[in-house]
N, C-alpha and C positions, 0 to 999 in steps of 0.2 A: 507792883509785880508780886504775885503768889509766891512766896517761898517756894523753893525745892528742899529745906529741912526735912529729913527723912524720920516718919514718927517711929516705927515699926522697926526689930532689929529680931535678927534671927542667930543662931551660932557663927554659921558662916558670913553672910551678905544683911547689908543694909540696904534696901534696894526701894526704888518710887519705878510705876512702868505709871504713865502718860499714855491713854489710849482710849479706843472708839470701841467698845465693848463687842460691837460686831463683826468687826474687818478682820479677815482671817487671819495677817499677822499679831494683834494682837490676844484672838483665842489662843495662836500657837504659841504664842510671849509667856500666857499665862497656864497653858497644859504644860509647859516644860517646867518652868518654876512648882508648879504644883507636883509634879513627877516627882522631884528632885526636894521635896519636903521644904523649898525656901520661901519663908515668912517675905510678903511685898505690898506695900501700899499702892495701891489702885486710884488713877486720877482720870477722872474719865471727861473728855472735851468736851461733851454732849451736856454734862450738867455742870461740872464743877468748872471749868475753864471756856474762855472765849479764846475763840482762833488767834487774837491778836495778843495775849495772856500766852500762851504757847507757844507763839513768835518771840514775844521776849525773853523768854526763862531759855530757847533754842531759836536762838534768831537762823539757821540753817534747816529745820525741819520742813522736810516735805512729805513725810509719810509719818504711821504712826505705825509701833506703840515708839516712843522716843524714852529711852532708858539710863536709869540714872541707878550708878552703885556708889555706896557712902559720899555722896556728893560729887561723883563723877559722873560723866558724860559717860556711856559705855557705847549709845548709838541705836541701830533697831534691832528686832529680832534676829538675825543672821550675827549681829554684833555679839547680843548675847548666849547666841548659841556657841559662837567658838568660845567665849569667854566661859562659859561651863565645860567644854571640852577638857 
């Protein structure tokens, strides 16, 4: 199983987004974060992980980006957006 150890740390949030660089929630995972100046490691399923690698680390995942704050589960985009609210 790929660690989810978060390498990257910003003032506020330690944060991993899991995501398919293309599919619009995780552009919008990733314009929000970038808005909001927080530093996030990027894991992208298309090269770094296999589908079945991403079922383990979130054996509930059916969408992506699947997001994780200092080694929590926080959920998907919608998750993280109230969590920044």
């Amino acid at each position: 199983m790929k660690s989810l150890k978060i390498l990257k740390d910003s003032a506020l949030f330690l944060l991993a987004l899991i995501l398919v660089p293309t599919a619009i929630f995780c552009v919008q995972a990733k314009a929000l974060l970038e808005s909001k100046g927080i530093e996030f490691e990027e894991r992208n399923v298309q090269k770094d992980w296999t589908k079945e690698q991403l079922l383990e680390a979130v054996p509930t995942a059916r969408t992506l980006p699947q997001i994780f704050l200092n080694d929590e589960y926080v959920g998907g985009f919608n998750e993280l957006k109230t969590r920044l609210q």
